[in-house]
Structure formats: structure tokens, C-alpha cells
C-alpha positions as protocol buffer text, in pm:
chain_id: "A"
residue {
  index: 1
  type: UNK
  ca { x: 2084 y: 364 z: -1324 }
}
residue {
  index: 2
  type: UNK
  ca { x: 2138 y: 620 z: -1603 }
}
residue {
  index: 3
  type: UNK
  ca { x: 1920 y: 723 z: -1864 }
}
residue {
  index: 4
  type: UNK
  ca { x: 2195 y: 549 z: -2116 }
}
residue {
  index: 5
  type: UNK
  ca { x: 2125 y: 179 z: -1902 }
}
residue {
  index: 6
  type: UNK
  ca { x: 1702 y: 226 z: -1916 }
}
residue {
  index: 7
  type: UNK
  ca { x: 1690 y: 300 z: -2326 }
}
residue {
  index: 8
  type: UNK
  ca { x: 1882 y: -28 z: -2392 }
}
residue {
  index: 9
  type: UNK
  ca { x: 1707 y: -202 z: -2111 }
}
residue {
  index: 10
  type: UNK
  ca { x: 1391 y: -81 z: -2281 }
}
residue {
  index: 11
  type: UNK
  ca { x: 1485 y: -167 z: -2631 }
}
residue {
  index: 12
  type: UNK
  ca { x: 1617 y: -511 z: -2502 }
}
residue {
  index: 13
  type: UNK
  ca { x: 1249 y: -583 z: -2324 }
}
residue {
  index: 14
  type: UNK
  ca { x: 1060 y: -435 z: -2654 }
}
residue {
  index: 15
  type: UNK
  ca { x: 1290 y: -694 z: -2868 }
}
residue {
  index: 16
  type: UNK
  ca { x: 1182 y: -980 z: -2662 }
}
residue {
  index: 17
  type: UNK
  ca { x: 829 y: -903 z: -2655 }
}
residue {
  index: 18
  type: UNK
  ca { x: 848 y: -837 z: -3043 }
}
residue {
  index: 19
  type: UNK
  ca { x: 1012 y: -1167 z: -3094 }
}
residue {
  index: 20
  type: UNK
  ca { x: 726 y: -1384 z: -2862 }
}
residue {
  index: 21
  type: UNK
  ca { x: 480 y: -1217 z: -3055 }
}
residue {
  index: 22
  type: UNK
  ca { x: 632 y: -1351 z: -3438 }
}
residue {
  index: 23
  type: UNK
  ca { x: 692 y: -1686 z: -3268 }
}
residue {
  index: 24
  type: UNK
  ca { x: 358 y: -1701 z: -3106 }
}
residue {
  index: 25
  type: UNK
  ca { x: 222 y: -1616 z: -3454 }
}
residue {
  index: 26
  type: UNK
  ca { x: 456 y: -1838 z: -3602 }
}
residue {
  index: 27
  type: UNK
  ca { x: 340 y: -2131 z: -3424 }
}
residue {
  index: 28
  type: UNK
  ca { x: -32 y: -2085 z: -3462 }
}
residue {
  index: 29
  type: UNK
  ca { x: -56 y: -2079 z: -3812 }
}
residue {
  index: 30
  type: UNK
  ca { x: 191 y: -2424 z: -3754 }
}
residue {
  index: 31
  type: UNK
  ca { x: -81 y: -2587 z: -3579 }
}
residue {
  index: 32
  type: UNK
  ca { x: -308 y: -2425 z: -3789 }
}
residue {
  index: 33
  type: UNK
  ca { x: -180 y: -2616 z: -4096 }
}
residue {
  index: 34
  type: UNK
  ca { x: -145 y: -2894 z: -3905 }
}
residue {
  index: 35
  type: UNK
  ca { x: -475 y: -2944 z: -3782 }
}
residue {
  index: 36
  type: UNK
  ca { x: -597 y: -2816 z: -4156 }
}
residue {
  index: 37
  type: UNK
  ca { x: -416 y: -3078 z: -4315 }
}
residue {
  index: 38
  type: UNK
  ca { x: -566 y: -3380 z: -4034 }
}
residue {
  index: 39
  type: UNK
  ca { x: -907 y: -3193 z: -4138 }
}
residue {
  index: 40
  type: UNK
  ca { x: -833 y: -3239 z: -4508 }
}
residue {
  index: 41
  type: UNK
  ca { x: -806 y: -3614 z: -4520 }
}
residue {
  index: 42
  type: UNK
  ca { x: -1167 y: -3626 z: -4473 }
}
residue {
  index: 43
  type: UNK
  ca { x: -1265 y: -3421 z: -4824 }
}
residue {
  index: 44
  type: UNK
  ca { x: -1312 y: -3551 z: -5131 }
}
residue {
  index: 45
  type: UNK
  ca { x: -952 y: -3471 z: -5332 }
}
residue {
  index: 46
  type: UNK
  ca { x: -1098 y: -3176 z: -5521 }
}
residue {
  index: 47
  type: UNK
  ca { x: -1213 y: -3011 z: -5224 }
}
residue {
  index: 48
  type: UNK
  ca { x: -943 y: -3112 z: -5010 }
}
residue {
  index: 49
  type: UNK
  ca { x: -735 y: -2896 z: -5235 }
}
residue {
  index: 50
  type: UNK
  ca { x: -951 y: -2568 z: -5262 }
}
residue {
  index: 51
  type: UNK
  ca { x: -992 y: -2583 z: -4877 }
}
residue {
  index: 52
  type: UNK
  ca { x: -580 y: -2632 z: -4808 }
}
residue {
  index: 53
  type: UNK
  ca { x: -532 y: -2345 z: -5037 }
}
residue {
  index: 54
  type: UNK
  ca { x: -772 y: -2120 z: -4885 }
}
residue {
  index: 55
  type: UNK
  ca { x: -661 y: -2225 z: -4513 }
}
residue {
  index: 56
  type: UNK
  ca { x: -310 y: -2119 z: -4611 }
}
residue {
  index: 57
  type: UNK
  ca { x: -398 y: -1791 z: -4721 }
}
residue {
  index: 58
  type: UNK
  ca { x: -557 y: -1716 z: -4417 }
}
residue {
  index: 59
  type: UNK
  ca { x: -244 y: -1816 z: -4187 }
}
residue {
  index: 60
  type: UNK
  ca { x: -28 y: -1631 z: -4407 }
}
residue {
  index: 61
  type: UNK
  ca { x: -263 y: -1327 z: -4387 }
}
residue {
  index: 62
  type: UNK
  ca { x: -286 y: -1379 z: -4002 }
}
residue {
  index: 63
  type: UNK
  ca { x: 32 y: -1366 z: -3959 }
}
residue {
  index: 64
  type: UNK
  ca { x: 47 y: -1025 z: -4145 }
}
């Protein structure tokens, strides 16, 4: 194998790891959202609010 065939089997193997990470992140904060929003139904509306706001900072910010 030449040094030409490791690089882009190397850069093909740090591509898919990249991409498993952002969907692995991407599907935490799903279920984190999900399982927020099953949480929520149990709060009073005005809390229920403020605590789906701040929940969805914190995925977005996790996913950062």
C-alpha cells in the first residue's frame, strides 16, 4: 500500500468517526427533548415553559 492509499484511507476513517460523533450528538439532545417534553406535561404551564426553554439551551450548547 502506498503512502497516497493510507492518507485517504485515514481521512476516510477520520470522516466516519467525525460523522458518528455529530449523529451520536445529534440524537441525544433528540431524546433529550423528547424525554424533556414527556417531563413537561407534569408542570404547571408557566413553568413548563421556562423549563423547555432552558432544557433546549442546554442540548443546543451540548451539542457545541
Amino acid at each position: 500500500m502506498s503512502n497516497g492509499d493510507q492518507s485517504t484511507q485515514s481521512g476516510t476513517s477520520e470522516r466516519t468517526r467525525a460523522a458518528l460523533i455529530i449523529g451520536t450528538a445529534v440524537g441525544l439532545v433528540f431524546v433529550i427533548l423528547v424525554l424533556s417534553a414527556w417531563i413537561a406535561q407534569f408542570f404547571a404551564e408557566p413553568v413548563r415553559i421556562v423549563f423547555l426553554v432552558i432544557v433546549g439551551i442546554l442540548s443546543l450548547v451540548g451539542v457545541v
